[in-house]
N, C-alpha and C positions, 0 to 999 in steps of 0.2 A: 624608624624604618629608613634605611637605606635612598639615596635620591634614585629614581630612575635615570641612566644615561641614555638620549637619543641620537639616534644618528647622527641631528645634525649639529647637538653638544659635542660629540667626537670630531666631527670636521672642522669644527669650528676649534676646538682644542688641537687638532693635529694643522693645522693652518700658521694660528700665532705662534704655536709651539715653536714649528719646524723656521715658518717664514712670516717672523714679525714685522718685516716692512711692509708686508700687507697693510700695517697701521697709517698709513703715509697720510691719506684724509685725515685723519685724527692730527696730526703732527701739524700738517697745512692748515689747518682749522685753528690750530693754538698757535698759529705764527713761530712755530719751529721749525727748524733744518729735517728734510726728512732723514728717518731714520738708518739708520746702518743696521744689520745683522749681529754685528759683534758688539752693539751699544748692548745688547739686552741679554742677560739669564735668567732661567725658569728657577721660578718658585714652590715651594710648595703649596698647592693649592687647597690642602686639608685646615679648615681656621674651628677648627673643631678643639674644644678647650674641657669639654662633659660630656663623656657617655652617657646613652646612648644615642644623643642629638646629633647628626652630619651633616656637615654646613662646610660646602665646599664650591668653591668658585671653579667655572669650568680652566682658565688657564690664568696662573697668576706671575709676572714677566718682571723684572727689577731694570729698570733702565740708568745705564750707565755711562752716558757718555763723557770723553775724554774734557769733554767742558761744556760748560752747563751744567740744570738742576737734575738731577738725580732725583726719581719719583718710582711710585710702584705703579704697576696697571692691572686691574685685574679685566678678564676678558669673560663675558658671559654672552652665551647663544639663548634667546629669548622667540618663541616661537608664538605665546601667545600671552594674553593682560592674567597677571598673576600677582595679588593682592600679596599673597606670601612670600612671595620672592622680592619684591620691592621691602617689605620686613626683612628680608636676608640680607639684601644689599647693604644697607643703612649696618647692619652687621659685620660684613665683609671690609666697606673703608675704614670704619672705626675700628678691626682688634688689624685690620693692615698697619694702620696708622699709628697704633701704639706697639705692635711687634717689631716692626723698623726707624720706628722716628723718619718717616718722610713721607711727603705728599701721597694721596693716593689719586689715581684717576680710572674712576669704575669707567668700560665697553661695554655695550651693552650691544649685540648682532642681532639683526633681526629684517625678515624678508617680508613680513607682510607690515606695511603702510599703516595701519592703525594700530596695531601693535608696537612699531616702531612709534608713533605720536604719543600714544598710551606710556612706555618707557622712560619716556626725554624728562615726565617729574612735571615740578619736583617732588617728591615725597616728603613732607615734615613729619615731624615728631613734635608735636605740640600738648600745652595743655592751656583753653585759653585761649588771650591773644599771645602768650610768651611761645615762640618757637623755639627748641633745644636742639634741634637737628636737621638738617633738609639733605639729601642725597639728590644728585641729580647726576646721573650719567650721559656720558658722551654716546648719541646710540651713533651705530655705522647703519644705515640702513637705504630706503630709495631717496630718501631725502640728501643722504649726504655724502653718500657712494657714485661716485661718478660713472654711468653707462660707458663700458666700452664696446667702441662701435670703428676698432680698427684693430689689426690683425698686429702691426706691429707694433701697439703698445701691448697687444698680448707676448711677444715672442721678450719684450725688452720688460715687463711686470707682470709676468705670470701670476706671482702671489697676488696683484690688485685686480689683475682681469677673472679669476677666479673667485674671489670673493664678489665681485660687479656681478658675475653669472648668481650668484647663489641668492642677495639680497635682490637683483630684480627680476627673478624666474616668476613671481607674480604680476611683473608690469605685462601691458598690450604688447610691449617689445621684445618679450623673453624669448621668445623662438628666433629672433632677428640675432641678440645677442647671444646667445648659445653658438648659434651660426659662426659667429666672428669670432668667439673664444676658443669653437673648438678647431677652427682652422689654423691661429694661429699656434694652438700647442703643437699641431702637430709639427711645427715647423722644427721644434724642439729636437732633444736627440731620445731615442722611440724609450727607455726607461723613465724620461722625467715627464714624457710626454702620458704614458702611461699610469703616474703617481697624481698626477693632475688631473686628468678625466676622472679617476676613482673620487679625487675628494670633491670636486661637481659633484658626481653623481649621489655619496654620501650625503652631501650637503642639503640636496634635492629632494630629500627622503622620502616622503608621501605624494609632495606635489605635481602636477598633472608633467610640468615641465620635465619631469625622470625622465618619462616615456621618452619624449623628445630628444633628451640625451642620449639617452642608450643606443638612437635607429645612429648615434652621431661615431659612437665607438667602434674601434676595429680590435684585432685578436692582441690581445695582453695578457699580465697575470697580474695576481691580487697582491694588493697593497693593503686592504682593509678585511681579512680573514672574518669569515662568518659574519658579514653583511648582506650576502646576498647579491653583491654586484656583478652585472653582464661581466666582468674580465671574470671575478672567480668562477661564474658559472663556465665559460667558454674553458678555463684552468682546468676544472675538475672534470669536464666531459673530456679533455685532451688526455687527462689520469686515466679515466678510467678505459678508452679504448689500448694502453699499452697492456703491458704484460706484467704478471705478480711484482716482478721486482722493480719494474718502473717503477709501478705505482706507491709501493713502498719507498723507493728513493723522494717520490713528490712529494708524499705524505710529510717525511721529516725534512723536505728544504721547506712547507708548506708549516710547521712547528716552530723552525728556526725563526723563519719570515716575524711570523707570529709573535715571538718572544724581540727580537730584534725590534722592529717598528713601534712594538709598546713600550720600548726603554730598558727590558729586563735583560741585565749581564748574562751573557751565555759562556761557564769554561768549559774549555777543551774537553773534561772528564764527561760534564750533561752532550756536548755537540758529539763526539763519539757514542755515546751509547745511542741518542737519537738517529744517528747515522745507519751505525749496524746492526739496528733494528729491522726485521723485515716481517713481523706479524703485523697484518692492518689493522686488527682488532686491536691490539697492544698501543699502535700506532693514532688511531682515531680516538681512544680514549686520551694521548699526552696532549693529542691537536685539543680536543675540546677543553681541561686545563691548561690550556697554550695562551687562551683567549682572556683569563682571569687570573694568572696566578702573577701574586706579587715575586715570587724568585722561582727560578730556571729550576732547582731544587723540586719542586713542588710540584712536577712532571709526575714524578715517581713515587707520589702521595701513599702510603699504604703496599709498597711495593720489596722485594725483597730486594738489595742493589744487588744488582748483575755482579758476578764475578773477577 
């Protein structure tokens, strides 16, 4: 059975993805240079080798810098103590480790304190007193995430002040911090400022701290379609008071959005037809395969092609 994606597996994967030097604690920790953007390419995160088992890391990252050791890193959002997934890990650095020939270093993200302790390991694989295996990942969490509690290290490490928000939205300080992150985004220029509040608030997903976020936000549009966040909802009540054809225009820049932010190629032949489309109905069904489909293709599922 398929793994459940949670929200804040998604933020947590659209974070390292987008902006690995989030990882900067991890790098300071291991007495390395922090990271550059351009050291690092995505990996594929599929380490699935037998159907119908999927065993997939949330973000897996190849670091490459121009000098130094060259290692893989896989990135996992851990939200609570899971016997099974400490089994998966121990899985994860070992087929990393022989698909590439080089070091791995499991992340482990994680916002609540005892989860975060529970994480740190190590996990053996014993029989015995002989131990064959031990996993211990690097966790990012309130322990080793530094609070930020100044505006201009938000505006100069957005990626690190955002990740500060998301691991310590469970401390006594979370509302303090929230405070400072989200002043300082806004200093930003209003698109990036806007791409960052969303993945807070993704991040946030259940915990009491969302609320607190959301009274924090102002008028945007969605970066993370079909989440449910204050920008999409404030998006789609702005759709819906235009008229047939606005709304139809939003609908497929709201498609495009969709396929673009998940990585999926859009040509010119799918972007025009998604364009000059103007049935909602038509419309709201490609949005909803917008959100899942491996290619741009796959809009049109079961459909006659347009002429």
């Amino acid at each position: 059975m398929p793994l459940m994606v949670t929200a804040t597996h998604e933020a947590s994967h659209r974070l390292f993805q987008e902006h690995p030097e989030a990882l900067a604690p991890v790098f300071e920790a291991l007495g390395l240079p922090p990271p550059a953007k351009t050291d690092f390419h995505e990996l594929s995160p599929d380490a699935t080798e037998i159907r119908p088992v999927e065993r997939r890391a949330d973000t897996v990252l190849m670091f490459e810098p121009d000098m130094g050791e060259h290692f893989v890193l896989a990135v996992e959002a851990q939200t609570k103590k899971d016997p099974e997934k400490a089994r998966n890990w121990a899985y994860y650095v070992s087929y990393l480790r022989a698909k590439y020939d080089l070091p791995v270093l499991l992340v482990a993200v994680c916002r609540d304190p005892s989860t975060a302790a529970w994480a740190m390991g190590p996990f053996e694989c014993a029989v015995g007193p002989w131990t064959t295996q031990v996993t211990r990942p690097f966790v990012l969490g309130p322990q080793t995430v530094p609070e930020v509690t100044d505006e201009a290290v938000v505006a100069q490490q957005p990626a690190l002040a955002v990740l500060s928000a998301i691991v310590h939205s469970q401390s006594k300080r979370a509302a303090g911090i929230l405070e400072v992150v989200a002043r300082g985004l806004v200093s930003l220029e209003p698109d990036i400022t806007k791409y960052w509040f969303e993945v807070v608030e993704v991040g946030l997903e259940s915990t009491p701290a969302r609320d607190n976020w959301r009274k924090l936000m102002q008028n945007v549009v969605t970066h993370f379609p079909g989440h449910g966040t204050l920008f999409e909802e404030k998006y789609l009540e702005g759709k819906s008071e235009g008229k047939s054809e606005g709304k139809a225009e939003g609908k497929a820049e709201d498609i495009l959005r969709a396929l673009t932010v998940r990585g999926v190629p859009v040509s010119d032949d799918v972007r025009q037809r998604v364009t000059a489309c103007l049935d909602l109905d038509t419309l709201t069904a490609w949005f909803d395969r917008s959100l899942t489909a491996s290619r741009a293709e796959d809009l049109f599922a079961d459909e006659t092609p347009a002429p």
